[in-house]
N, C-alpha and C positions, 0 to 999 in steps of 0.2 A: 105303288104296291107296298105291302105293309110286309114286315118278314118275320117271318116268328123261329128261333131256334129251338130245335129240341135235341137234348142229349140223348143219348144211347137210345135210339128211335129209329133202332130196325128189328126188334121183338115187343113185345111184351107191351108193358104198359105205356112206352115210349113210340111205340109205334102204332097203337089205335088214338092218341094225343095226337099224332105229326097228321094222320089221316083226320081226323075231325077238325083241327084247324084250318085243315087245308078248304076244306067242306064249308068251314068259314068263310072263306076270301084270304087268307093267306097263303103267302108265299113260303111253302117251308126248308128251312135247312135241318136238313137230316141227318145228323151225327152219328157217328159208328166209329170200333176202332178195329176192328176185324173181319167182322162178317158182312164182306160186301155184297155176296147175295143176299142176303136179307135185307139189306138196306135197300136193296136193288127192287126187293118186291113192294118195300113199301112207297119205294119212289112212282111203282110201275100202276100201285094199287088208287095213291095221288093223281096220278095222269088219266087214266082209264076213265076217274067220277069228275075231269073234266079242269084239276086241283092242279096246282104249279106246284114243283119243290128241286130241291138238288141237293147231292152227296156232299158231306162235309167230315173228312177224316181226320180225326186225332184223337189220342187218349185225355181224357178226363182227368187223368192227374201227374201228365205231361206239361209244365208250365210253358216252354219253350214249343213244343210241337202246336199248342192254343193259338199262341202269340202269331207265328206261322200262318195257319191255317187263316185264322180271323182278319189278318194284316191282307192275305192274298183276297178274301173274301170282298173287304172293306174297297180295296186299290182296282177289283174290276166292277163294284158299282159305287163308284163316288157317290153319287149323289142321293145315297140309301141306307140306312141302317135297319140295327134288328130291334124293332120296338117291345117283343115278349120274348123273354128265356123260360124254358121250361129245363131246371134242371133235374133230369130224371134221372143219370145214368147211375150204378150204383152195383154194388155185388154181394153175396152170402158167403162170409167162409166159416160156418158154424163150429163152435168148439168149446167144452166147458174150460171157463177161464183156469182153470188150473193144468190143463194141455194145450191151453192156447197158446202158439207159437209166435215168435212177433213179426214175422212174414203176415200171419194171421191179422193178427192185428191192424199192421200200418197199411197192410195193401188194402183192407177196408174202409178204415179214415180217408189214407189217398184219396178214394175214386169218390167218395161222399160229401169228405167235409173240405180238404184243399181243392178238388173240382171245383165246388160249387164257388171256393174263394177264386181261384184263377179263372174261371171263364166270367161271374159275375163283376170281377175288377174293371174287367177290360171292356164289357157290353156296355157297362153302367156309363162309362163316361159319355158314350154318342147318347143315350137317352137323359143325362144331363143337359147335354146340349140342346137337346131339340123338346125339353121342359114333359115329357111323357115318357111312359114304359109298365112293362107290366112284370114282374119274376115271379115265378112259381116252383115253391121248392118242392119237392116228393121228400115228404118224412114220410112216417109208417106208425103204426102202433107200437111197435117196439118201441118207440122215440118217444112217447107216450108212458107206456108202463112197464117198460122193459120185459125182455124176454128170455129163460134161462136157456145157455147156451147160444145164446146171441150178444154178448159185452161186449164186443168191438162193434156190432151194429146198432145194438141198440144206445151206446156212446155212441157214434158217427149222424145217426139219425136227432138224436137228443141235441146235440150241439147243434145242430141243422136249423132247428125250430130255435132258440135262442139266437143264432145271426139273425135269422128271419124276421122275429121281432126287434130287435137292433138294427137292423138297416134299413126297416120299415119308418121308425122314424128319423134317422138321417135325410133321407129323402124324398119324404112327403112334401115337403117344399115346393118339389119340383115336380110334382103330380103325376108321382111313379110309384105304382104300391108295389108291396111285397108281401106274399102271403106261402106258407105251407099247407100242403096238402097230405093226410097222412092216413092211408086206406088200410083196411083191417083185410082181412084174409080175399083173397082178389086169385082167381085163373087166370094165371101165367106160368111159364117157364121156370119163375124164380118159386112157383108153390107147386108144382108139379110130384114132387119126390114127398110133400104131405101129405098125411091120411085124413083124406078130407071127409072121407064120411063118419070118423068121428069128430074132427075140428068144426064139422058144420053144425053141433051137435051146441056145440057152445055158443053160438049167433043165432040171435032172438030171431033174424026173417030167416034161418033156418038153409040159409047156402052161404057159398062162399060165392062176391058181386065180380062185376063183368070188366072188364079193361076198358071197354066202350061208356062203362058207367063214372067212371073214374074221368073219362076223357070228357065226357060232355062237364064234370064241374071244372076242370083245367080250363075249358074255353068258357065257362061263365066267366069264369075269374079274368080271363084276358079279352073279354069284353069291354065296350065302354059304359055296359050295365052292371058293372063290379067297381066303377071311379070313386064310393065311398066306401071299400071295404082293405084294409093295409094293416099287417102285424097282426094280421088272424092264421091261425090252424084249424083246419076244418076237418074231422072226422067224416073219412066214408065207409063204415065198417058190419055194416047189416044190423046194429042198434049194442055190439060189444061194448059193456062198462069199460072206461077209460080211465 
């Protein structure tokens, strides 16, 4: 069985990824740190189309609760690792930097850019060992061309895409890519409270794309039809200048 983890993959864009891999042939681990209904549906929406997965609780940029988690995960299937991380989980706390508060601030780096360092630390090394793997970070357009009222996000996203291409070649060696993925206005939760009938106004195909859309290039990429593509960021933004 192959295991693919996904972060914050009981809404949003995280959790039409955990469902599409699963659709793959993966085994998914479903991370969440609160809402276990919701993780609960998308475990339940996995199972239903026939897909394996299970609950995997801890905070994103809790180093000690990962360690945890991943150590119990690890100790009841020996003989298994997680060959793709999709680290998705992430949060908004919008603010012009000149009232941006440093709660503001650090609790958006936390869950973005130390996440992505403490759960990628510790996955990396079983897929050193076993000479494959696949990461897939969620940047954003923000990460791109920045957003006003977005500086701690759009720094947390930015730095994102820069690991990503630095630890793409660390590890190509060992025929494990690393790539970003970084979607332009997308229906979810986290764009819900945008006015979208004029933000679509600005995207050349003229909507804002689907979480499903977003999810089938995460499973290209963790494909073994993506083994020559590493240190790439791949715009999915309806045709928005970048």
């Amino acid at each position: 069985m192959k295991y693919a983890l996904v972060t914050g993959a009981s809404r949003g864009l995280g959790k039409a990824i955990a469902i599409r891999l699963a659709k793959d042939g993966f085994a998914v681990l479903i991370n969440y740190q609160s809402n276990k209904e919701a993780a609960e549906d998308t475990l339940k929406q996995i199972q239903e189309a026939g897909g394996t997965g299970e609950l995997l609780l801890f905070d994103v940029s809790d180093q000690n609760a990962i360690e945890t988690a991943l150590e119990s995960w690890s100790t009841s299937h020996p003989d298994e690792y997680i060959s793709v991380l999709v680290n998705n989980a992430g949060i908004r706390q919008d603010n012009l930097m000149i009232f941006m508060q440093e709660e503001q601030w650090n609790r958006v780096l936390d869950t973005t850019l130390n996440g992505f360092f403490y759960i990628t630390r510790r996955v990396l090394k079983d897929m050193m060992t076993h000479r494959s793997g696949r990461i897939i970070n969620m940047a954003s357009l923000s990460g791109l061309k920045g957003m006003p009222g977005q500086t701690n996000y759009s720094a947390a996203k930015a730095a994102l895409i820069g690991a990503t291409k630095a630890l793409a070649q660390e590890v190509a060696a060992r025929k494990i890519t690393v790539n970003a993925i970084a979607p332009g206005f997308i229906s979810t939760d986290m764009t819900k409270e945008l006015n979208e009938a004029e933000l679509k106004k600005l995207v050349p195909l003229g909507r804002f794309g689907k979480p499903e859309e977003v999810a089938a290039l995460t499973a290209f990429l963790a494909s073994d039809d993506a083994a020559y593509i590493t240190g790439q960021v791949i715009s999915i933004n309806g045709g928005l200048y970048t």
